[in-house]
Every structure is written in C-alpha cells, then in structure tokens.
N, C-alpha and C positions, 0 to 999 in steps of 0.2 A: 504493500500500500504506500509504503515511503519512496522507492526506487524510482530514478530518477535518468532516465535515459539521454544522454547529452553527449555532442558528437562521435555516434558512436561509442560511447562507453559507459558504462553501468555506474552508479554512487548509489550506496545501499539506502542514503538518504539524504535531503536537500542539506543538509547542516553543514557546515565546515567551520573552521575556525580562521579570524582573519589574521591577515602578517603584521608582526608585533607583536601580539597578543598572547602569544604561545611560543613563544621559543622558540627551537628548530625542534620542538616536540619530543627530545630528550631528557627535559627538563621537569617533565610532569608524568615520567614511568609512575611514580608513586601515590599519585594523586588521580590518576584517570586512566583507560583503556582507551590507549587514541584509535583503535583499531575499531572503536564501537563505533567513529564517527565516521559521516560522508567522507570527510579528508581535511587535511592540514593546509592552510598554508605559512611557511614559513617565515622568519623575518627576513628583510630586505636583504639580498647581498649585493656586494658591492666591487669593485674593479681592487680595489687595495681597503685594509683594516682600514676603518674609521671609530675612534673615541667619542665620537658625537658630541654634542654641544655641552658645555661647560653647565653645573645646577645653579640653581634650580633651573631643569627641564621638565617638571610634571608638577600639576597642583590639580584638587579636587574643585569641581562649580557645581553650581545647582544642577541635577538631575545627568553630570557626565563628567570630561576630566577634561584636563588641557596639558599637551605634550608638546614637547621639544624635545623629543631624545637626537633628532640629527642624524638618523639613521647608523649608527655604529651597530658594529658588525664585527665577525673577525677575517673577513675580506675571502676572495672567491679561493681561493690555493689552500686556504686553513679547511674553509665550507667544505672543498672537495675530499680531501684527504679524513676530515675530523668527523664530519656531520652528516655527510653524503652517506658515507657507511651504513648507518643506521637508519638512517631515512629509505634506503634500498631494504630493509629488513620489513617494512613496516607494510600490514595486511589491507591499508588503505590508501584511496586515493591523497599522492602527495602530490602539490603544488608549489614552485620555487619563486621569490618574489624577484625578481631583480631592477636594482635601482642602476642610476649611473648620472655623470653629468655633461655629456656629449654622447652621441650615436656610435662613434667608437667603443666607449664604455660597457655602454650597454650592449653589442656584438661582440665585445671579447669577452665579458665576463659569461654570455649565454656559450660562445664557443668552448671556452674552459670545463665548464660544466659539462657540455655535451660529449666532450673527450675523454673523457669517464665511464661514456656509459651510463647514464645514468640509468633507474629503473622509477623513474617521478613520471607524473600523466602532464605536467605542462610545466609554462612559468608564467606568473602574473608580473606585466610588466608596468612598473612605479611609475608614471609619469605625474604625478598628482601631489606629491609629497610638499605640504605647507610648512615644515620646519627644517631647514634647512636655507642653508642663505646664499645657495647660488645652486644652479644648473635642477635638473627633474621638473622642476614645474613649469619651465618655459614650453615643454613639449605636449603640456598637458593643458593649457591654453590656447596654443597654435593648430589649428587642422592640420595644414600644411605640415610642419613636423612630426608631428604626431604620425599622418599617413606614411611620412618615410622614413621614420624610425619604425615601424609595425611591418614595411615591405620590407627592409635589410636586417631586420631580424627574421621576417618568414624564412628568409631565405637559407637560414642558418638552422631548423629544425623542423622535423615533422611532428613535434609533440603539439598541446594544444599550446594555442597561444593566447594569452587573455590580456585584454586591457586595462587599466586603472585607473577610471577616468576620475577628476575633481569637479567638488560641485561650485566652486570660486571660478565660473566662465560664464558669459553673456550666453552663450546656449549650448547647453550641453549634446542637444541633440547633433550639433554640427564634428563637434568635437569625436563621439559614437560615429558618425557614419564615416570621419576618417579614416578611422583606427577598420573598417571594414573595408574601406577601400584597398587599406594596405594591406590587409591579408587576415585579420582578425580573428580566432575562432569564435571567443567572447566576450562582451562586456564585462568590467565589476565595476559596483557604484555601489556609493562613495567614502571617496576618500574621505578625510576631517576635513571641517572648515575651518578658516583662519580665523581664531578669534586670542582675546586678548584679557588678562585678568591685573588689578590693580592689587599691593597691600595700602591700605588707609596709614597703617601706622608706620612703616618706612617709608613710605612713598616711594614706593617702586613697583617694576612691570612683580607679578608674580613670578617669570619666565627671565632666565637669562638673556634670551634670544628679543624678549617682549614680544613678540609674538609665537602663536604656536598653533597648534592642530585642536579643535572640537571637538569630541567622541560622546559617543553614550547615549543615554534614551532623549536629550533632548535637540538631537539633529533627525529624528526618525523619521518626522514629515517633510522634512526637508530631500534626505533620504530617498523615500517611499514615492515624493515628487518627481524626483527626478529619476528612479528607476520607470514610473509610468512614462513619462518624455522620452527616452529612451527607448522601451517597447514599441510604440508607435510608431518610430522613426526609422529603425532598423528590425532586420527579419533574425539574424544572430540572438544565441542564448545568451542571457543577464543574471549577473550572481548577485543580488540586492544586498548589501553592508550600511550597516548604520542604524545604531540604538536597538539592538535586537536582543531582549532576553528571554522570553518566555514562546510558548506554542502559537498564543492569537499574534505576536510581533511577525512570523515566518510565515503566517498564513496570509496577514495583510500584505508582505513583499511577493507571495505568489499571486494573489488575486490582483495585485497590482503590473505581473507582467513578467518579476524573476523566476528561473527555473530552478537557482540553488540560492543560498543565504549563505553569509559568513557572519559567527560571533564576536564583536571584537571585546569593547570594555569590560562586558560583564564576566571574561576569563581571570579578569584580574579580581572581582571580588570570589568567583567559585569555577576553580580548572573548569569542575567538572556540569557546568553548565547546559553545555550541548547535550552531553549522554542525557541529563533528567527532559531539556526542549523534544528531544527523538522521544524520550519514554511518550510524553504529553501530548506527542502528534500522533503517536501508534493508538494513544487510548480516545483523540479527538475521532481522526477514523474511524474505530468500532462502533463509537456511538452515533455516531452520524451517517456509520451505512457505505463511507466512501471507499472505494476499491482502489484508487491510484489519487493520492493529493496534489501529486503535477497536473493529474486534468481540469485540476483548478485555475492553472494559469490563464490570467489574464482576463478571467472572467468579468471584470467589474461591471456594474450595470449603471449607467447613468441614468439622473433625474429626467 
C-alpha cells in the first residue's frame, strides 16, 4: 500500500530522510533501522573537506530552526573510501547529495564517486543551498545554469539524477523545467528559506553568517506551495521537503502533486521519526480502505 514506483524503481515507501539531517546514516545504527525507510539521503559532499561556517551556525525559532552549518563535510576522497562502504551495505534506497561551487565541482566530485562503483540509486544535486557565502545558489536561481549544470552532469551517470531546487526564486516553476531540460530524472523541493534571527540582548545576528536556512513545520505551506507549482509545470516525479512530521504532513505533499517526501528537522528532535510516519501511513491505509497511497497523487480538488 506504501510502494512507490519511480523511475523504474521500487521505494518500499514514500519516506526518506532529507540531507543534513541524518548523517551519512552511520550515525544512527543505534537509534533506528535505516533499512525500514524509503531511503537516505545523505549530507552534502563536497569537491574538498569543508569546516563550515564559524558558531553560532544553528538556533531554534518558533515552530522550526535556522542553520548555517556551510555545508562541511569531510570532502568526496574521505566520502568515498570512509562512508561509501557502508552506505553500499545498506538494504535501502541511498541517495548522494552533492554540492559544489562551479560546474566543474560538481562533475568531478559526481565522477569520483562514480569510480567507485558505487551501489547508491542516484545523487541529489544542491543547487539551493542559502548558507553559505559564495557559489551553489547562483545555479539555483538561474534556469540557464541550472539546465547546464543538470546536462554535464547527465552526462557523467546513469543513476537517477535529482534536482534541489530553492524556494528564494521569482518562479520556481521556470527554475523545475530547467533542470528537465537538462536531463533531470527529478524534482526535490524545498530547500530552506533564507531567513534571519536577532538576540535583543547582544545585539546581534543569532547566526555567525546572519543569515541562514529556515526548516521545520513552519515553511510547510510554503513548501506544499511550491511542490503544487511544480506538478503542474513539469510531467517528472517530485520528492516534496519541508516541515514534515507526522502521516497527515506526507499525505498533504502527495495530494499536493509529490511522489516521495523527505524528513528533515524533525530527525533532529526523534532519529526515529520516519519508521513511526510509515507505521501511521500503513494504519491511515487500512482504515480508509486505500490499496496504493501514491494513487493519491495529485488528486487535489478545487473550489
């Protein structure tokens, strides 16, 4: 009733967990059966180790969180040798994020990977990233970029290839039909939005960076907005991210138009979040008689 059939390939269920948010899923053997979810994706990597942004890079806000981690990593040659290993071990769909800050970047660190061998179903490509202070987000703005960073990366693997697109653009929908032009298998949306937190009492950014990324349940509509914008716009599958914790948040991202979900913030208050979301969709199903929850997609019904 959960399966989820997308290019050609099976996910026992829509769930996945988003990049960041999990580790490289070595990190939570103890805490969860990553093997029970849809699939992982992993945090960003990157062309060379990055330390990421000086602290504070994370504070809590009403109803979500605001990050500045800078994407640190421990760079694609560590990834491959350290974390690949294990990630190949693993009885579920994995996904590899990779960031970079030129088109170069981003096709030698996807070529690195692939000379491995890897045994991953794709990579989700970071064009969207709001904390950091230079390169990824220019390509996640620009159509034009965007379609030919997505072509000279197809051209470099047959695994899937997904995009990551931000919802900080005049239209996202234009941004989505790039990324299809250049070879795209599929959407993810969205990234954080750029927002901004003050302390009263030092007077300062809460954020080293002062600015940084928005997560949590209160970008959902925002979120849930722009994966519908996106359904419409392009015929390619959409993995719907943003503020998603419970069974009815996955259900309103599929009636909305996505064919899978990623959990991000709420791994940080409970790993094991996704495992109880799948319990809660297995038990919405029975009671409601549904045989497949993807034929829900996109159903929405207007006034």
């Amino acid at each position: 009733m959960l399966t989820v059939n997308v290019c050609d390939l099976s996910f026992s269920s829509p769930v996945l967990t988003a990049s960041g948010t999990f580790g490289y899923g070595d990190e939570v053997v103890d805490l969860v059966d990553v093997n029970l979810l849809g699939g992982i994706v992993t945090k960003s990597v990157t062309l060379r180790p990055r330390e990421g942004n000086p602290p504070p890079r994370i504070c809590e806000t009403p109803s979500g969180m605001l990050n500045s981690i800078g994407l640190a990593n421990v760079g694609v040659d560590k990834f491959c040798h350290e974390k690949l290993p294990n990630l190949n071990k693993l009885k579920t769909h994995v996904i590899v994020n990779v960031a970079g800050y030129a088109i170069e970047d981003y096709v030698e660190t996807l070529e690195r990977i692939e000379l491995h061998n890897p045994q991953i179903t794709g990579y989700e490509i970071n064009v969207s990233c709001p904390n950091v202070k230079q390169g990824g987000m220019q390509f996640g703005v620009d159509p034009h970029l965007t379609e030919k960073l997505t072509h000279e990366l197809r051209k470099k693997t047959k695994k899937l290839l997904i995009l990551k697109l931000s919802p900080n653009v005049t239209k996202i929908e234009d941004i989505a039909k790039a990324a299809v032009n250049g070879g795209a298998d599929l959407i993810s949306a969205i990234n954080t939005i750029v927002g901004m937190g003050v302390d009263i009492r030092s007077r300062r950014p809460t954020l080293n960076t002062v600015f940084g990324g928005l997560s949590g349940p209160a970008i959902k509509p925002i979120a849930l907005a722009n994966v519908h914008k996106i359904f419409k716009s392009v015929e390619i599958p959409i993995i719907g991210i943003g503020g998603i914790s419970s069974a009815k948040d996955v259900i309103e991202f599929i009636l909305a138009g996505a064919d899978l979900v990623q959990i991000g913030t709420s791994n940080f208050l409970n790993p094991a979040v996704g495992i109880h979301i799948i319990s809660e969709l297995k038990a919405y199903c029975k009671k409601e008689n549904i045989t497949s929850l993807h034929g829900a997609k996109g159903t929405l019904e207007y006034y």
